[in-house]
C-alpha positions in Angstrom: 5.0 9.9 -11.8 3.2 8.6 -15.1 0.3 6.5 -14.1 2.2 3.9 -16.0 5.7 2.7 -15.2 7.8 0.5 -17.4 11.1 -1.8 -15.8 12.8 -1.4 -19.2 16.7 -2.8 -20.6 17.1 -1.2 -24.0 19.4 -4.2 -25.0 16.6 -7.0 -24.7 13.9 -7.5 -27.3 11.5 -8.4 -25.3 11.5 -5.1 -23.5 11.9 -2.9 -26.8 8.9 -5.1 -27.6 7.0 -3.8 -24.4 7.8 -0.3 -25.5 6.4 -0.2 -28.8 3.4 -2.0 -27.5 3.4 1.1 -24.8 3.4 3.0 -27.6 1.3 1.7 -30.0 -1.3 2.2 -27.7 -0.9 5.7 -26.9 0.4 4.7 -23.2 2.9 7.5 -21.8 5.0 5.2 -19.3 7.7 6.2 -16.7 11.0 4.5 -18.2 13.3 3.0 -15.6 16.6 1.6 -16.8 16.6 -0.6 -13.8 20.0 -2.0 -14.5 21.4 1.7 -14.1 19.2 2.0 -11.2 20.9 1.6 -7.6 17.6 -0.9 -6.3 16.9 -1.3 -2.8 15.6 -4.7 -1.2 12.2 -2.4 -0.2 11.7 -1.3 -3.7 11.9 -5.1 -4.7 9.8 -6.7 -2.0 7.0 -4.1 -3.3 7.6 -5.0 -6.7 6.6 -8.5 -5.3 3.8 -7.7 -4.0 2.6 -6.0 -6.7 3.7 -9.3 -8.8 2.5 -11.4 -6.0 5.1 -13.8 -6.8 8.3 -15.3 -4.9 11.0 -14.0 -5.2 12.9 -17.0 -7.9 9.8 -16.1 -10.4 11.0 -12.6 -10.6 14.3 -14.1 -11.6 16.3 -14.9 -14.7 17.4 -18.5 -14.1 19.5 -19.1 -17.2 21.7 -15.9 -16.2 25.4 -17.1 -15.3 25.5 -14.7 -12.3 22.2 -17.1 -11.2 24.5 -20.2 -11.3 27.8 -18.9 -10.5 25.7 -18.0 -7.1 23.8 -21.0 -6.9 20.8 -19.4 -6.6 18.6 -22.5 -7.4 19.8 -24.2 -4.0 18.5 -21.1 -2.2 15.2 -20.9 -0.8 15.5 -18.1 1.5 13.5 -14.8 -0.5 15.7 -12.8 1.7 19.0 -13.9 0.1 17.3 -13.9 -3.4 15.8 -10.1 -3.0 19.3 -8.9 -1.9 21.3 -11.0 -5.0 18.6 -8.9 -7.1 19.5 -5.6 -5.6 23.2 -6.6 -5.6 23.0 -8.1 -9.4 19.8 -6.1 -11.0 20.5 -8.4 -14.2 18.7 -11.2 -12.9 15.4 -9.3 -12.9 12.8 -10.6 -15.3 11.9 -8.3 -18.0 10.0 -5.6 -19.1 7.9 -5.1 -16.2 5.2 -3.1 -16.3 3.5 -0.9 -13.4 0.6 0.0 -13.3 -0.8 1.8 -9.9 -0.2 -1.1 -7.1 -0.2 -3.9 -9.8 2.4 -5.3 -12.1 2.8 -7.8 -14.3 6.2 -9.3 -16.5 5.2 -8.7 -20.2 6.7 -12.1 -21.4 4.2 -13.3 -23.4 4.6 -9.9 -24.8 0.0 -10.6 -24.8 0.1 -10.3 -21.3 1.1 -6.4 -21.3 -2.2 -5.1 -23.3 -4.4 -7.7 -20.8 -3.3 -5.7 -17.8 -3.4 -2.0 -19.7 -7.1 -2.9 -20.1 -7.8 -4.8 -16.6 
């Protein structure tokens, strides 16, 4: 595994963004096409961890799956993990991994901050 692990969806800017930043500076990251993933609830609680954030901050509110589900009435981070294994698009994006940290490069500033922390 590449020191460096990117959470990537080729279709959003913000993530291609992430990669040329990656690239820019020389970083050779693990790409994971999480949406073609198959994600477990473990491999999202330790993204959380690594995060250390709650579950809803990992998610994309304005996503119709997130209202169709009426995920803003739920408070249990059991329920939430498992709607983010079930439906992967409500994961924030790009996340980037670096050893047992991680941060969501949204400002796309953040992902250069943690590179150098």
């Amino acid at each position: 595994m590449s020191e460096v692990q990117i959470w990537h969806n080729p279709r959003c800017s913000k993530s291609r963004q992430a990669m040329s930043i990656l690239e820019e500076a020389g970083v050779e990251a693990e790409v994971v096409k999480y949406l073609d993933e198959d994600l477990d609830v473990e491999q999202i609680k330790a993204l959380l961890l690594m995060l250390d954030i709650d579950a809803i901050d990992l998610m994309r509110t304005k996503e119709d799956i997130f209202k169709e589900l009426k995920l803003s009435e739920v408070h249990d981070e059991g329920v939430l993990i498992r709607a983010m294994s079930r439906f992967p698009k409500l994961i924030e994006r790009p996340i980037i991994i670096k050893g047992n940290k991680a941060v969501i490069g949204r400002p796309a500033e953040k992902i250069m901050e943690f590179l150098n922390s």
